[in-house]
Each structure stands twice: as C-alpha cells, then as structure tokens.
DOVEX-540113 format. One record per residue (C-alpha): residue in three letters; x, y, z. Coordinates in pm, whole numbers, padded with zeros to 5 digits, always signed. Example, Ala and Ser with C-alpha at 12.3 -4.5 7.8 and 13.67 -1.06 7.14 Angstrom:
REM residues 2
Ala+01230-00450+00780
Ser+01367-00106+00714
END
This chain:
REM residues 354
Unk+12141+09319+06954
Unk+12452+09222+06698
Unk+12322+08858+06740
Unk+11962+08975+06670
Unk+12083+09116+06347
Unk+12245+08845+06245
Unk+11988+08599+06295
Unk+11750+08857+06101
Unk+12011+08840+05803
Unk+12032+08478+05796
Unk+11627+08462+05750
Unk+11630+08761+05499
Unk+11875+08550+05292
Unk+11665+08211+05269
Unk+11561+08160+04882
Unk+11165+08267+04940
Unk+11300+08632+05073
Unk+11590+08685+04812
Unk+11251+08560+04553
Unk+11028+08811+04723
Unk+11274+09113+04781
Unk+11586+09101+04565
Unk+11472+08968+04219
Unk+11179+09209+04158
Unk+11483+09440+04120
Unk+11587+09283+03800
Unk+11256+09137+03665
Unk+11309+08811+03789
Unk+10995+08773+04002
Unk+10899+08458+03831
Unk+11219+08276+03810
Unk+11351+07962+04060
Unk+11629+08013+04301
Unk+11815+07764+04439
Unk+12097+07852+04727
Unk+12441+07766+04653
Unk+12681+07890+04888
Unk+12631+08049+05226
Unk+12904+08154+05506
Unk+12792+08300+05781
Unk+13138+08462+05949
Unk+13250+08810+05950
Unk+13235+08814+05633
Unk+12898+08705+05547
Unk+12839+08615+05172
Unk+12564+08429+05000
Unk+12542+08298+04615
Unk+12233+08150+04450
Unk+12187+08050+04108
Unk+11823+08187+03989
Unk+11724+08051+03655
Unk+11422+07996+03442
Unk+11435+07724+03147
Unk+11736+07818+02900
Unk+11806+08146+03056
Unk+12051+08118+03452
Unk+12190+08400+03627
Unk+12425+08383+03973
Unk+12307+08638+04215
Unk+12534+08670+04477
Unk+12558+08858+04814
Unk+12886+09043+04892
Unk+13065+09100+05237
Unk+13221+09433+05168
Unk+13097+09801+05178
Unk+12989+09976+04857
Unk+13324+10157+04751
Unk+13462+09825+04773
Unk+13230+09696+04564
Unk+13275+10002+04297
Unk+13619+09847+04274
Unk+13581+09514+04201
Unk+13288+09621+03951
Unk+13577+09868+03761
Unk+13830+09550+03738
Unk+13527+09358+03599
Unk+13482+09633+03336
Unk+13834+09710+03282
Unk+13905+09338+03231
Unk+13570+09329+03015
Unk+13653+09569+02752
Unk+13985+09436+02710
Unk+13863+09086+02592
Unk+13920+08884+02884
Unk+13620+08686+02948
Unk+13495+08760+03275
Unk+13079+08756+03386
Unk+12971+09156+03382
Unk+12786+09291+03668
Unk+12450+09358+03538
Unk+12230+09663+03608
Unk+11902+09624+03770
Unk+11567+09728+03640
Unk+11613+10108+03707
Unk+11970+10078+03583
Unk+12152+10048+03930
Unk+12465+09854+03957
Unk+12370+09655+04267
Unk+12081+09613+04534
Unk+12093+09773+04834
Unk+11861+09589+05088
Unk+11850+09595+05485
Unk+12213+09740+05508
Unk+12319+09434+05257
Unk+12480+09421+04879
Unk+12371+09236+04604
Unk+12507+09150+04242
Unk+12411+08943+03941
Unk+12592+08855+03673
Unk+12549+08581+03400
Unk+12580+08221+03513
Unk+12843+08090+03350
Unk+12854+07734+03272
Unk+13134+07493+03209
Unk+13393+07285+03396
Unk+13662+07381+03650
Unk+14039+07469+03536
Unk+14172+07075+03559
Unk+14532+07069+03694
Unk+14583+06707+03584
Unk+14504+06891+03238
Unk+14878+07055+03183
Unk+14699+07223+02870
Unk+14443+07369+03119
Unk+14703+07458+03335
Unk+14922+07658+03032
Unk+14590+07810+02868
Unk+14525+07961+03242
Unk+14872+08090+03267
Unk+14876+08276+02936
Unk+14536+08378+03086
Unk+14673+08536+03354
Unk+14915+08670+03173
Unk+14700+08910+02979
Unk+14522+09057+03270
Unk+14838+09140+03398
Unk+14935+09324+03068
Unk+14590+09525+03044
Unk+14588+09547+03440
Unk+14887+09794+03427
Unk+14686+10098+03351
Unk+14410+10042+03528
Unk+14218+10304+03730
Unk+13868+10268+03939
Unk+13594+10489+03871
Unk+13518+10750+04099
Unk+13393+10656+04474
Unk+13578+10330+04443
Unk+13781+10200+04750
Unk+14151+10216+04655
Unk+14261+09863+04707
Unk+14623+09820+04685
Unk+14908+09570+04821
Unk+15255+09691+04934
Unk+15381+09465+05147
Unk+15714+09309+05178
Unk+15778+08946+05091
Unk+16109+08937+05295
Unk+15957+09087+05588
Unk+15615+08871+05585
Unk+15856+08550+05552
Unk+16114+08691+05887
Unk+15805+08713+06115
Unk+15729+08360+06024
Unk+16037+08238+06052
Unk+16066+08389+06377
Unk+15671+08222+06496
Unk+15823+07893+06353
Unk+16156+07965+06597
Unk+15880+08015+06879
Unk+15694+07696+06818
Unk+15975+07518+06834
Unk+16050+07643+07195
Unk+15691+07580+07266
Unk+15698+07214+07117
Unk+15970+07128+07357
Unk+15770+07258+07647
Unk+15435+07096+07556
Unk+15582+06786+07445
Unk+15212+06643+07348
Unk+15130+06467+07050
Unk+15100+06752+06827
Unk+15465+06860+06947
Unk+15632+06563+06840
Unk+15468+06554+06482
Unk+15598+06929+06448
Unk+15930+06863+06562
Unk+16015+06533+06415
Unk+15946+06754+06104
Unk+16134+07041+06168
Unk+16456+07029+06026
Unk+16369+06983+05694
Unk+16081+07292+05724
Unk+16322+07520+05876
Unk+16565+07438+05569
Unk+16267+07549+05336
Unk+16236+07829+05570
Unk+16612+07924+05635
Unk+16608+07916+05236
Unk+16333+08165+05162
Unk+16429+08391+05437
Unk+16808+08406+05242
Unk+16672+08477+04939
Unk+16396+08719+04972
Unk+16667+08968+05159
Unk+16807+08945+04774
Unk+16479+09101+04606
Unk+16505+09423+04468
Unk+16110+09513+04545
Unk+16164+09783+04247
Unk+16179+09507+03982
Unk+15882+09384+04111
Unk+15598+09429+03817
Unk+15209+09606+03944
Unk+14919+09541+03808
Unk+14574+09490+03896
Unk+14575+09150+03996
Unk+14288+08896+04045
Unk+14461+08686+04411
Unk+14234+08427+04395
Unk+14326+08262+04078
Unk+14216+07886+04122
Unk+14041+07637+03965
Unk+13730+07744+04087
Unk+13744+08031+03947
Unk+13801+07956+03633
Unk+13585+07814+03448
Unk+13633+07635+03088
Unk+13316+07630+02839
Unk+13232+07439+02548
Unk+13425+07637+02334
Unk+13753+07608+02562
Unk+13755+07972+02636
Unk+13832+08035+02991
Unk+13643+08275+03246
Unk+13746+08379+03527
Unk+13508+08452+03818
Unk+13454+08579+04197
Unk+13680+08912+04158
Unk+13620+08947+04566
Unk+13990+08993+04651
Unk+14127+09152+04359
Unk+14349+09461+04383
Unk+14704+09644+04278
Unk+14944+09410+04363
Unk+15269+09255+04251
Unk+15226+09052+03937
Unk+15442+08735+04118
Unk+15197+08754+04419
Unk+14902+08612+04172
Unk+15088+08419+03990
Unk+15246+08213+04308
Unk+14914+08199+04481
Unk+14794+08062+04135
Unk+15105+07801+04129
Unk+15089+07674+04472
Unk+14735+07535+04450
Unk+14861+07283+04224
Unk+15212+07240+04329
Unk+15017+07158+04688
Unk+14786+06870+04555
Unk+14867+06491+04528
Unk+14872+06445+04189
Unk+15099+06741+04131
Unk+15308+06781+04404
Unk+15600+07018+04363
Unk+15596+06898+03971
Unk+15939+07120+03837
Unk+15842+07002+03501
Unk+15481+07152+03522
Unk+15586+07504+03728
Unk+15843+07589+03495
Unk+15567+07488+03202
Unk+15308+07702+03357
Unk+15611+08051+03367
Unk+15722+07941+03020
Unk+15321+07961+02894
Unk+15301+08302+03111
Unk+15618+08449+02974
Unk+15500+08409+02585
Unk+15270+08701+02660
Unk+15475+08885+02962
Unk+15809+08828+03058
Unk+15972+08763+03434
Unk+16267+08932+03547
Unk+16547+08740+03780
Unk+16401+08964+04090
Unk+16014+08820+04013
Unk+16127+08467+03960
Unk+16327+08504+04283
Unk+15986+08607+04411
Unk+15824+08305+04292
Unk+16109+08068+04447
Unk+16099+08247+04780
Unk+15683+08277+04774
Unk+15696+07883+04702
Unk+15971+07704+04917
Unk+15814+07855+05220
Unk+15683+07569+05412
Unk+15329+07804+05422
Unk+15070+07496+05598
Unk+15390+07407+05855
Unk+15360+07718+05976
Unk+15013+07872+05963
Unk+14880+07533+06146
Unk+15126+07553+06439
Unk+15092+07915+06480
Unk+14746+07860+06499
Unk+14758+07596+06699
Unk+14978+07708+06977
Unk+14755+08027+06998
Unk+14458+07864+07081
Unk+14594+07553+07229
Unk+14339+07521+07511
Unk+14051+07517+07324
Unk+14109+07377+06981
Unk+14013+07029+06853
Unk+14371+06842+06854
Unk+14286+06577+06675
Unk+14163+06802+06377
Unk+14499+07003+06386
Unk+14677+06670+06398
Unk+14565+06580+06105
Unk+14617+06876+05898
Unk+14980+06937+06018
Unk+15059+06544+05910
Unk+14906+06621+05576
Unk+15123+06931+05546
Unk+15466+06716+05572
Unk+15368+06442+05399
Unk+15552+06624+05072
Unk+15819+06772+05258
Unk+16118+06643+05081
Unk+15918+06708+04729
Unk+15917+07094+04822
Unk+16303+07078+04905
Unk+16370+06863+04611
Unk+16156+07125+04403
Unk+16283+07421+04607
Unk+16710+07306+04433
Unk+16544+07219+04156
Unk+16406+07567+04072
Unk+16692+07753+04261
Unk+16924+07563+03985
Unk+16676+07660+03692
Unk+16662+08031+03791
Unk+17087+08080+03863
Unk+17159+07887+03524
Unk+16925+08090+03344
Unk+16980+08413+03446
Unk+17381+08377+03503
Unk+17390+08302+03130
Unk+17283+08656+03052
Unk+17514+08827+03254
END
C-alpha cells in the first residue's frame, strides 16, 4: 500500500493536476506551469514555476509536516520585516498560508529572478557575507508563532568530529583488509587526511561551546540560494533547513562551498575576506573562529565517502565511489596548507589582544 501511495503522489504532482487542483487556490486557474524540480525520496519535494506574461510565481511542494512549516514561514516573516530580502509566503484565496491537498503541503511565493551568488565574484562573495551577517543580528530574538515546530541545533562540534575520527580509524583497518581498488586510493591518502583530522579533533576539545553565538540561522546558505537581481540586492531563498543554531555553523557551511570548488580551493586570501566582510556588521570571538578552523580543516568528503562506502560495500557502484573519493583528495595539501595558514591568522590575531 506505501508504494501505492507513492505512485498516486507522483501522478497528483504532474503539472495538469497541480493546474487543476492547487492553483484554483490562489486564482491562478489560467496561468502556465512548468515543473522545475522533483525528488522523489523520503523527503519528497516538488517546485514549479507558474507564470502568466509579466507576472511568475514559484509554487513549491514541501516534505515536512505543518508545524514545521509554521516555522520556516515565521523565519520568512521575521527575516521579512527586518529588511532582509527574502520571497514571502503568500496567502491563498481564502487567506490560508498554504494548501493542504491529499495529505500534501503547498507554498507560493514570488518568483524571484536574477543570477546565482558567483564565487569567482569576491564582491558577491563579501556582499553575501555581510548578508549573512544581518540575519544573524535580527535572528537573535527571534521567536515562532504559535503551533510552530521548535527547531533547534545543540550539538557538539568536538564530539561530531571524535566519532569521525574514530569511523576514519575504522576504515583504515577495513582498507587493509579489503585491499581492493578503492582501499588503496583511501590509504595512499591517509596520512595527510588524518593530519587534517588529528588537527580538528585537537582543537575543537579547546572550544568553549558558551562563546558560541545563537541565532536563527538559514544552514543552507549557497549560491543557489541566493539570488542577485538587477539592482544587486541579494535574496535569499529555500528556508527548508533553517533553525536556532550556532552562528559559525552557517557561516562554515556557507564558506566551505567555495573553499571546496576548483577555482577557489582553500583560497586564505578569500576566507579571511569573506569573515572580515561578516565582522563589519557582527563580530567573531577567538572560540567561533576556532569553530570555523575546526568546522573547515576536517577532511568532511574523505570521510563521509568511505564511511559510506564500507557500509554498503556489497552493493554499491565502485566505480562511482571511486571517483568521488579521488576528487575529494585531489586538494588535499591545499586544505593543510589553508588549515596553518588560518591556524597562524587566528593565534596572531587573537594573542595580540591578550
């Protein structure tokens, strides 16, 4: 029956259906719809763009309950009516916030049009910093309206990087047992990612977790969600994950997309650019910048791939995980270079203060 349901979704959610039940709702029965995004996993989400000459809207099908949904529609607000420019949640015909439809929820907002944060931009980069920086500041006092899911994040940095230390320790045992091709890659690399490893793990027992700024934080901060209009305003979009958090915990998820890529690859220059740009609106303690150093010398793809891959080693697709664990070394010696680099930058300028 689950697979019955499923299948009845996934024909609910073609464009003719979402036309025929979901945008009478707003008044949209005579506007096109074209699909944009679909995933159909666990969590099931679908986006469209429905539009009608000069006027577009994104309607967009979200994967958790309603209370969850109350919450991200309060951050929307919150961040709304503090001037940050984000795409409001708009009411439906008989002033609902969202459509509920065969057990499934539904939002539309403005479509916003424009071009992708550029990270080879370093002025993109700093404007989205100084962003992000602001709906940190406003975040702080945040509260969800009544009924809302309370969505919060306390988890330990140090602790989240021992366990994968320790998984890293085990698939180095199992690498020497397997001794495939997969085993050799990983271990002809290991050295160095246990250094990045060994190096984060040292540090983050340092962090005093009570320096650690909260706010309500967005934790998916990337260039796809941010979008830069004619204007050069930036909005931000898809507030899906967003919740309490520690301030460094966005902003390292933020800096890691680009430190990651090719053109960028553990740039010092542009990371400490980026916290300078972030720190004209609100300053980082030496506890939070600790964060950031552990959060980003942790050799993150290394791990995850060979965890993953060592769980499921009988049935995965080698040559797929082959190639993704290559591509996560291929920068290895930029992240340690990077990793001294900032470890220098943060003891020079926060010894000077002492």
């Amino acid at each position: 029956m689950p697979n019955l349901a499923q299948g009845y979704n996934i024909d609910i959610l073609a464009e003719e259906n979402i036309k025929k039940y979901i945008l009478p709702y707003y008044g949209l029965d005579d506007y096109f719809i074209t699909q944009i995004k679909f995933k159909n996993t666990d969590k099931q989400r679908a986006v469209y763009k429905v539009y009608l000459e000069d006027e577009s809207y994104c309607l967009k099908k979200v994967y958790f309950k309603e209370d969850g949904l109350l919450f991200v529609y309060s951050a929307i607000e919150w961040f709304y009516r503090h001037s940050i420019k984000v795409p409001k949640i708009l009411p439906t015909s008989d002033r609902n916030r969202f459509v509920h439809f065969n057990n499934m929820l539904f939002i539309l907002t403005p479509w916003i049009d424009g071009i992708k944060c550029d990270y080879d931009n370093s002025l993109h980069v700093k404007m989205s910093a100084i962003n992000l920086a602001k709906m940190h500041k406003y975040g702080e006092s945040f509260s969800p309206i009544d009924g809302s899911e309370m969505r919060s994040n306390e988890d330990d940095i140090y602790k989240s990087i021992q366990k994968h230390f320790h998984q890293l320790l085990n698939c180095s045992n199992l690498a020497f047992n397997y001794k495939d091709k997969f085993s050799k890659i990983f271990l002809q690399n290991f050295d160095t990612n246990i250094k990045l490893a060994q190096g984060s793990l040292t540090l983050g027992s340092t962090i005093n977790k009570s320096n650690l700024s909260r706010s309500l934080c967005h934790l998916d901060y990337v260039n796809k969600n941010l979008i830069i209009d004619e204007n050069n305003d930036i909005w931000v979009i898809d507030f899906d994950k967003c919740k309490i958090d520690y301030c460094v915990h966005d902003i390292g998820y933020y800096m890691r997309r680009f430190l990651r890529r090719d053109n960028t690859a553990w740039n010092i220059k542009l990371a400490l650019e980026c916290l300078h740009a972030y720190e004209s609106i609100k300053p980082l303690n030496e506890d939070e910048y600790k964060y950031l150093l552990v959060y980003l010398s942790f050799p993150q793809k290394y791990w995850k791939i060979s965890r993953d891959y060592y769980k499921n080693i009988t049935k995965c697709n080698k040559k797929s995980f082959i190639k993704i664990l290559q591509k996560s070394v291929e920068d290895n010696d930029k992240q340690l270079e990077f990793m001294y680099q900032f470890g220098k930058y943060i003891q020079e300028r926060f010894s000077a203060k002492l």
